[in-house]
Legacy VTK file of the C-alpha trace (Angstrom):
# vtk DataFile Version 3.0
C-alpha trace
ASCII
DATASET POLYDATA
POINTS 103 float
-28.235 -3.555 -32.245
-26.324 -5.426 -29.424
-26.599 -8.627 -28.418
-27.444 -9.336 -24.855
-27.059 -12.658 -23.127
-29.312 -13.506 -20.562
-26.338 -15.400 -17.976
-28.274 -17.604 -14.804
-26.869 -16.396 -11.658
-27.546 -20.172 -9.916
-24.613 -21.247 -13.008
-22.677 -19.318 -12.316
-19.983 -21.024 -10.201
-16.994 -18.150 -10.241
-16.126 -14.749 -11.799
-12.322 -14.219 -13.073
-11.379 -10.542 -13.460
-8.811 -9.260 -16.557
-8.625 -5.920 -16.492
-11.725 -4.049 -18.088
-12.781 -7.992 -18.883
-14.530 -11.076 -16.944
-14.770 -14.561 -17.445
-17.885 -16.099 -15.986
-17.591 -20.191 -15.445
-20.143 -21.718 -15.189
-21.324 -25.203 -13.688
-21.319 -27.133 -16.614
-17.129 -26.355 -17.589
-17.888 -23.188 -19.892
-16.425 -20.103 -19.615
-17.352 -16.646 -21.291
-15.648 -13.493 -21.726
-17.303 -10.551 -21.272
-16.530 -6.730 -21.413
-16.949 -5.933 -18.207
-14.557 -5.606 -15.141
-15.624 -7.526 -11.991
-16.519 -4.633 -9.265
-19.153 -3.715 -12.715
-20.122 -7.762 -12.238
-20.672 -8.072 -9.090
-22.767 -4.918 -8.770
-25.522 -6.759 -11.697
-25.566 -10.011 -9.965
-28.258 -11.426 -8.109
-27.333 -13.689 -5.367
-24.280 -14.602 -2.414
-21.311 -13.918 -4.602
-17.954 -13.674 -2.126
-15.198 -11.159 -3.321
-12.194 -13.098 -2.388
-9.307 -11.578 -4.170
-9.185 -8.881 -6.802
-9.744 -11.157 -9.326
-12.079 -13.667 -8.076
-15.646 -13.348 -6.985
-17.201 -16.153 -5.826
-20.673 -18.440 -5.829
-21.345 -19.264 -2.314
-23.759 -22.124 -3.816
-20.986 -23.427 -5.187
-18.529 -22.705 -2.267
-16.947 -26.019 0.122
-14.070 -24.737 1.968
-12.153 -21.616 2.836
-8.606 -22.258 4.029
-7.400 -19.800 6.327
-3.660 -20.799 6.805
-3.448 -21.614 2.882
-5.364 -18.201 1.592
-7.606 -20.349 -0.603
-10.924 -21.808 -1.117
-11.972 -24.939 -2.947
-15.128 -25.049 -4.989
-17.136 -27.896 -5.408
-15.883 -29.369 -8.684
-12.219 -29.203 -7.077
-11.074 -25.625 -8.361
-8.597 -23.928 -5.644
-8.314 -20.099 -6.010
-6.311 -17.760 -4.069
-7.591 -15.596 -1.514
-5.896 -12.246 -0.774
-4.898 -11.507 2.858
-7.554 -8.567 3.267
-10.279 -10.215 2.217
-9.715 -13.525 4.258
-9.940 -10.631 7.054
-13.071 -10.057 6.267
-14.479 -13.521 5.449
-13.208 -14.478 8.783
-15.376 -11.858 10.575
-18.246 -12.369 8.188
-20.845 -14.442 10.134
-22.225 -15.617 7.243
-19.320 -17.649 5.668
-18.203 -18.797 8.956
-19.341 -21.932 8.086
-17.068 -22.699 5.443
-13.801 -21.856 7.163
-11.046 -23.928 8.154
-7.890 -23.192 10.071
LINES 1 104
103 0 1 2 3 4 5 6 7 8 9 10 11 12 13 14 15 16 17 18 19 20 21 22 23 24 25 26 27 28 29 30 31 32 33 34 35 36 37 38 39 40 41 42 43 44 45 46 47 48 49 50 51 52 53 54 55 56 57 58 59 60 61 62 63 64 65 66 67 68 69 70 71 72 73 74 75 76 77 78 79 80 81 82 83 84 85 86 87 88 89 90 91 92 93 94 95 96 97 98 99 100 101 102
């Protein structure tokens, strides 16, 4: 029998991609591994998550600013992860996180 956790998508602040593995952090400081690579994540997920690199997918709930000339966004508790130059091509046509971009 496996064990299935039951993860809350609004908790959710970031996804960190390893290889065949992702670590979920949440709001509250916690992180979990789990044996599943990030495209496979962020197919299951309910909700505005933001692919901004290959290794990060984002909560746009938890989402302040995306900083074009840096190629990073800050999250709301502080955390600054890279953004890779293709994607912040496409956040910067994406109409719907034009809101949180700054040059």
């Amino acid at each position: 029998m496996k064990l299935k956790q039951i993860i809350e998508s609004g908790k959710v602040v970031y996804l960190e991609g390893a290889v065949n593995y992702s670590f979920i952090h949440f709001n509250d400081g916690t992180k979990v591994c789990i044996p599943l690579c990030i495209k496979a994540m962020q197919e299951r997920l309910p909700g505005k998550y933001i692919r901004i690199h290959k290794s990060y997918l984002v909560n746009e709930l938890y989402l302040d600013v995306i900083e074009t000339v840096a190629y990073e966004v800050t999250m709301h508790q502080g955390m600054i992860l890279p953004v890779s130059r293709r994607q912040m091509k496409r956040l910067k046509r994406d109409k719907n996180v034009t809101k949180f971009i700054r040059s």
